[in-house]
C-alpha positions as CSV (number, residue, x, y, z in Angstrom):
1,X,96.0,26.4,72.0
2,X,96.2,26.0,68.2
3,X,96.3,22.6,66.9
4,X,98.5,21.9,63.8
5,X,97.6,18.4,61.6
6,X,100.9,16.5,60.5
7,X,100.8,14.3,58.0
8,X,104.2,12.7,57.0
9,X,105.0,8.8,56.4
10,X,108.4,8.6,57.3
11,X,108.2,7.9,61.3
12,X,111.5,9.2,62.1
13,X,110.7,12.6,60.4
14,X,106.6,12.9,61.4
15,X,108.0,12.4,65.1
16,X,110.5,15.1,64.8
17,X,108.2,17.5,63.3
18,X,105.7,17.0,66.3
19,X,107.9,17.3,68.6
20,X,109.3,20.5,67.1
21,X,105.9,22.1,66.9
22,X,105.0,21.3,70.4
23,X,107.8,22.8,71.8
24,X,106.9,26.4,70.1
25,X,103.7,25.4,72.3
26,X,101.3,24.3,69.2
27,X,99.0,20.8,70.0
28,X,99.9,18.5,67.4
29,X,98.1,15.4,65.8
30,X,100.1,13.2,63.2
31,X,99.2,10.7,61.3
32,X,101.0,8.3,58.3
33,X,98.1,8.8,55.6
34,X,95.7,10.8,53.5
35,X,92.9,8.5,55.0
36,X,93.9,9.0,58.4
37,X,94.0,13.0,57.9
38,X,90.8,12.8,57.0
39,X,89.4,10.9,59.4
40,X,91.1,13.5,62.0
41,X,89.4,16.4,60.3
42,X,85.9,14.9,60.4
43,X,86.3,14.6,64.2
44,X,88.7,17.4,65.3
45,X,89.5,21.2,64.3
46,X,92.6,22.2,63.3
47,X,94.3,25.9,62.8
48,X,96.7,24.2,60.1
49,X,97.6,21.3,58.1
50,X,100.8,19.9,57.7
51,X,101.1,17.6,54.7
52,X,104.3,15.4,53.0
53,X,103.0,15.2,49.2
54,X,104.3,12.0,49.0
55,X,102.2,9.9,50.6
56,X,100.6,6.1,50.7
57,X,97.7,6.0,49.1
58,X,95.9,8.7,48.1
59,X,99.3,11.5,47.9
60,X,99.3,14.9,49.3
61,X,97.5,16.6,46.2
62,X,94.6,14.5,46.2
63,X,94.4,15.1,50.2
64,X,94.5,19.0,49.4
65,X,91.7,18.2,47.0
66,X,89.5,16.0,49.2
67,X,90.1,18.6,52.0
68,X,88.2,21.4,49.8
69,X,85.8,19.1,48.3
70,X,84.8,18.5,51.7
71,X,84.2,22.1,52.6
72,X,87.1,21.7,54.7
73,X,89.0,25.3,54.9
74,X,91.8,24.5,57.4
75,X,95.0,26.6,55.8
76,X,97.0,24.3,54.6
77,X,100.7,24.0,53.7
78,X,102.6,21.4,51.9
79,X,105.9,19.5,51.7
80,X,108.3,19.3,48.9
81,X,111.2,18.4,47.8
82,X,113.6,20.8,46.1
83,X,112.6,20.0,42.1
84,X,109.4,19.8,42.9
85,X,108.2,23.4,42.6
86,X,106.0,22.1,39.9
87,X,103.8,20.1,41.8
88,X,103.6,22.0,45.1
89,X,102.1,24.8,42.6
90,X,99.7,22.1,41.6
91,X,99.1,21.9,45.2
92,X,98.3,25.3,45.3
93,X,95.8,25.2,42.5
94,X,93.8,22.9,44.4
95,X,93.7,25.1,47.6
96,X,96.8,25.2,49.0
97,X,97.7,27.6,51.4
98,X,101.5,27.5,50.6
99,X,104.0,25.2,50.2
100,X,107.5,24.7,52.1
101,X,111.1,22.9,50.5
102,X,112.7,20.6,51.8
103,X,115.4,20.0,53.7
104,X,114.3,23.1,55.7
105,X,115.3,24.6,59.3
106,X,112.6,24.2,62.1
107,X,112.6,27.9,63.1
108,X,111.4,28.5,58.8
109,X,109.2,26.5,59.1
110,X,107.4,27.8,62.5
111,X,107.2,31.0,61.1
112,X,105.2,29.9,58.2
113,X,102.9,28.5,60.2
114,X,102.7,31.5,62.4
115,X,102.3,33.6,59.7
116,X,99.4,31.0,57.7
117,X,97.2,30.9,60.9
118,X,97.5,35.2,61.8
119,X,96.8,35.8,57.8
120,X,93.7,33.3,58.0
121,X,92.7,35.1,61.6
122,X,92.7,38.6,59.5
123,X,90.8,36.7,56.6
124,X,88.2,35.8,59.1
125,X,87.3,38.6,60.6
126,X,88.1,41.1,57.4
127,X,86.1,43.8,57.6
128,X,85.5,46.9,55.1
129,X,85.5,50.3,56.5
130,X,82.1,50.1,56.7
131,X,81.9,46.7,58.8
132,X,80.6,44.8,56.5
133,X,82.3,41.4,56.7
134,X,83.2,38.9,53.2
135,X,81.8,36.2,54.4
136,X,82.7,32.9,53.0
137,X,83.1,29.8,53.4
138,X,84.4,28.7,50.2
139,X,87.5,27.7,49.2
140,X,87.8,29.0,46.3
141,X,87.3,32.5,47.9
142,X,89.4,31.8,50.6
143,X,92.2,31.6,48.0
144,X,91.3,34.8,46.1
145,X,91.4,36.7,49.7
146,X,95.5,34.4,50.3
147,X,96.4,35.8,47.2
148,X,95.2,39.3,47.9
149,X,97.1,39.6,51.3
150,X,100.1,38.0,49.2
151,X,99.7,41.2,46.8
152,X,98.8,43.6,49.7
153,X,102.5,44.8,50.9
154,X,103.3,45.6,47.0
155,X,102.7,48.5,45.0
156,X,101.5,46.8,41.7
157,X,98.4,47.4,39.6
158,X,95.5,44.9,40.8
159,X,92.3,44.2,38.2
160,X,89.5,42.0,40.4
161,X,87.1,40.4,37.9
162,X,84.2,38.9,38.7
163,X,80.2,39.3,38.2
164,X,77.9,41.9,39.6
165,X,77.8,41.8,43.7
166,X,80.5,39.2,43.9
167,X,82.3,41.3,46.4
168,X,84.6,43.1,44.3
169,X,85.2,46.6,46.3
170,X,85.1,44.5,49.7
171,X,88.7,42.7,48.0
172,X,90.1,46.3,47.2
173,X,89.5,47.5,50.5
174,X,91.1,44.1,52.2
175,X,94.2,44.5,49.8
176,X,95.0,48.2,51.3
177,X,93.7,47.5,54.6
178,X,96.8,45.3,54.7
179,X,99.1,47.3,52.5
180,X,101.4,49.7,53.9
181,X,99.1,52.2,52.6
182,X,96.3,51.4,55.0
183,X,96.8,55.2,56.9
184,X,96.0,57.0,53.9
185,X,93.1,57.3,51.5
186,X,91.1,54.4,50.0
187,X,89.1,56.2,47.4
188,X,85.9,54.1,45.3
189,X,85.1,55.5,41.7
190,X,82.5,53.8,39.4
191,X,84.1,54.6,36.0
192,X,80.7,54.0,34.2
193,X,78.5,56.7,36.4
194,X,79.3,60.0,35.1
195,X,80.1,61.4,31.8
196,X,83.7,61.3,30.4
197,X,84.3,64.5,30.7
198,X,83.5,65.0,33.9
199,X,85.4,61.4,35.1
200,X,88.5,63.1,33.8
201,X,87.8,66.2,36.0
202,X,87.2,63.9,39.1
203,X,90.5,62.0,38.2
204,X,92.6,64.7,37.4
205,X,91.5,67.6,38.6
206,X,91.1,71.6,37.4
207,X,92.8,74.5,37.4
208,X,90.0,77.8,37.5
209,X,89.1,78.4,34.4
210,X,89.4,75.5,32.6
211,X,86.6,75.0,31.3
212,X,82.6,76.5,31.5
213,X,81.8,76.5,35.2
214,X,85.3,75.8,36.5
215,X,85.2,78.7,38.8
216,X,87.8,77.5,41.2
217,X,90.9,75.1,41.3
218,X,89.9,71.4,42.1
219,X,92.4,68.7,43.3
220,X,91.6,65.2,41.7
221,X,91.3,61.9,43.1
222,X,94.6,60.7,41.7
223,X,96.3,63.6,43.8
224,X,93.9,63.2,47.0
225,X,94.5,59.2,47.2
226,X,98.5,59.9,47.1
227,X,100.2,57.6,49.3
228,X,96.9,55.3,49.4
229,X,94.4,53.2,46.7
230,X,91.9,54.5,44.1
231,X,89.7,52.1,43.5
232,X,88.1,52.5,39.5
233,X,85.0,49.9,39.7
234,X,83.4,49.7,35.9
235,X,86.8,49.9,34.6
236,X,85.5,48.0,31.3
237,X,83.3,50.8,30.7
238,X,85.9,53.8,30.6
239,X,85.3,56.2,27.7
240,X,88.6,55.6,25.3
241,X,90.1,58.9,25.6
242,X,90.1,58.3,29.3
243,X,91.9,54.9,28.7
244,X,94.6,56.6,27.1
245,X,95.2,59.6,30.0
246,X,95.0,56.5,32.5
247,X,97.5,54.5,30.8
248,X,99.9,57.7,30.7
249,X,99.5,58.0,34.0
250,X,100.1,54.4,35.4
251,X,103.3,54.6,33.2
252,X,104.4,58.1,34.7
253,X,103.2,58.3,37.8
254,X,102.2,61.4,37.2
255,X,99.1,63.7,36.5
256,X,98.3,67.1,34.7
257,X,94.9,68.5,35.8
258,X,92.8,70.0,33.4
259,X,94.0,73.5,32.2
260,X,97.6,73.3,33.7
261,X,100.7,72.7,31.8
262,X,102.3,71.2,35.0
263,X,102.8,67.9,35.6
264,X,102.6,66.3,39.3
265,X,104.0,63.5,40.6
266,X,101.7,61.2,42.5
267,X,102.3,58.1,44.7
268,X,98.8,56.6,44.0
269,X,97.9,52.3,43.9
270,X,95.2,51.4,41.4
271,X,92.7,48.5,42.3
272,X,90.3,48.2,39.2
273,X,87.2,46.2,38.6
274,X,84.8,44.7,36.0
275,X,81.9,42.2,35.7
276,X,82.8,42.5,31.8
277,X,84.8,40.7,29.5
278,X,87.6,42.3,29.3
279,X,89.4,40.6,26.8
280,X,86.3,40.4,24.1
281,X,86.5,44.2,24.5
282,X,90.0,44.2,23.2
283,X,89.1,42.2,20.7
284,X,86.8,44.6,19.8
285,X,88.5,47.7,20.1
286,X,86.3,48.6,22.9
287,X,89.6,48.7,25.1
288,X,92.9,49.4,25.1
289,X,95.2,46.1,25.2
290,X,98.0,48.4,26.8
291,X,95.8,49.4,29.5
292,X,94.5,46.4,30.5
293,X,97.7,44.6,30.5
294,X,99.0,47.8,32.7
295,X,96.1,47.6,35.1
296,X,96.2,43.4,35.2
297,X,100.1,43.3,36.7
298,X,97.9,41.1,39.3
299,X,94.5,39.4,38.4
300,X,92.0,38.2,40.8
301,X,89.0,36.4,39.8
302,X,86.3,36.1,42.2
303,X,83.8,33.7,41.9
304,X,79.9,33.7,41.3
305,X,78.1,32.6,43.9
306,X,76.6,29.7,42.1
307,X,80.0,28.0,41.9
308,X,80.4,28.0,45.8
309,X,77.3,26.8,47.0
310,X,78.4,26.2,50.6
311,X,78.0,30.0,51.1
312,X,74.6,30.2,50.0
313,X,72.9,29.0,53.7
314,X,75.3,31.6,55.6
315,X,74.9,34.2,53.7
316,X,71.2,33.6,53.8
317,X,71.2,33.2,57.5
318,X,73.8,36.5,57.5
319,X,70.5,38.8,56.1
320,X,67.9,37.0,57.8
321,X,69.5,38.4,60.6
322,X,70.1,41.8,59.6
323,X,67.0,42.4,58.2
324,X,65.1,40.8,60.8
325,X,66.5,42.4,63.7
């Protein structure tokens, strides 16, 4: 049976909320105070936190704070009042899971919390397509990987920074593995492997002829991955005449392959990468600001494993056993 955490200080209202929650069959702790909470978590597991922001004491923020400082990764959602958008964002900032307004209806609120502890299920066992788990313990990447399945049911441009082996392609694949897309095509390219000339053949495509060697038509990867995801890791080292075809055709939707006058309309999600600074290559002219600002609709920044040290002793222990086996 999941248990839920309550933490409210108004009796009447922390009573009605347990009761509420028990009756849709969750086991529920409550308690009046931040201290309190935390007490319960050092001793118990919890599939959710329930949290008032307004609290005695320590408030609901610095709770949300202490909870992450502690390693704790429970999902949790907060309370707020209407007005107090502001702060519940705060909340979120700090590790929130998401927030709920108040006055709201019990059934609202169930379903959030249904929803909170199936997404963190999915987060937990997330798997690429080639089984290889993000494992993680940290909060911080527990939020990135919120925020991806936030983004997952839309259709918007995603850029993923983050250094070298952070896990960048394992959050692409997560995002269209729960996108509506998740039938069709995930397709990986590292922008800065192959010549430009040939990148724009493998994006685009051929007609025979086109150029030396083009003996036969070839479909590209934007019109193969139609319906699904390309992924374009390196994106920060796409030659510039490539930046400009790309940024034509995330503002058509369209492609024209190499040695065709025909345009074709494509359905195609773009997921992009880079371990570089993006912004000190616009800055040198290095890239496009257009572009980036095209491709960074959503921006997810993940980490470096020496700011989330509690993962370091599971993934150790994670290729210990894989190699050792």
């Amino acid at each position: 049976m999941d248990r839920v955490l309550v933490v409210e200080d108004t009796d009447s209202l922390r009573e009605v909320l347990a009761a509420v929650l028990r009756n849709v069959g969750y086991e529920v702790a409550a308690c009046a105070c931040a201290e309190e909470a935390l007490g319960l978590l050092d001793k118990d597991e919890f599939q959710v936190i329930l949290s008032d922001l307004k609290l005695p004491g320590k408030n609901g923020l610095d709770l949300v704070s202490e909870t992450r400082r502690k390693h704790i990764t429970t999902p949790f959602i907060v309370m707020t009042a209407y007005g107090n958008i502001d702060v519940a964002v705060d909340a979120m900032k700090r590790g929130a899971t998401d927030f709920i307004t108040k006055p709201f209806d019990p059934g609202s609120l169930c379903e959030l919390i249904s929803q909170v502890i199936k997404h963190r299920r999915i987060i937990d066992r997330s798997m690429d397509s080639e089984g290889k788990a993000f494992l993680t313990e940290s909060p911080l990447v527990l939020q990135v990987l919120e925020q991806a399945r936030k983004v997952a049911p839309l259709s918007s441009p995603v850029l993923i920074l983050g250094e070298s082996g952070t896990g960048k392609e394992l959050i692409a694949r997560y995002i269209h593995q729960q996108s509506n897309r998740a039938a069709d095509h995930f397709i990986a390219v590292n922008c800065g492997s192959m010549p430009s000339d040939l990148l724009e053949s493998e994006f685009f495509g051929h007609e025979a002829g086109a150029f030396t060697g083009a003996n036969e038509k070839r479909i590209g990867l934007f019109e193969v991955a139609t319906n699904g995801t390309i992924f374009l890791d390196e994106i920060g080292n796409m030659p510039a005449n490539l930046q400009t075809k790309l940024l034509r055709t995330l503002q058509e939707s369209e492609i024209k392959r190499l040695g065709s006058t025909k345009t074709k309309r494509i359905n195609t999600r773009v997921i992009s990468a880079t371990n570089c600074n993006i912004e000190a290559a616009i800055h040198k002219g290095a890239f496009r600001e257009d572009l980036y600002y095209r491709l960074g609709v959503v921006v997810l920044e993940i980490p470096p494993l020496r700011e989330r040290p509690e993962d370091i002793e599971l993934l150790a222990n994670y290729f210990i056993k894989r190699y050792a086996a």
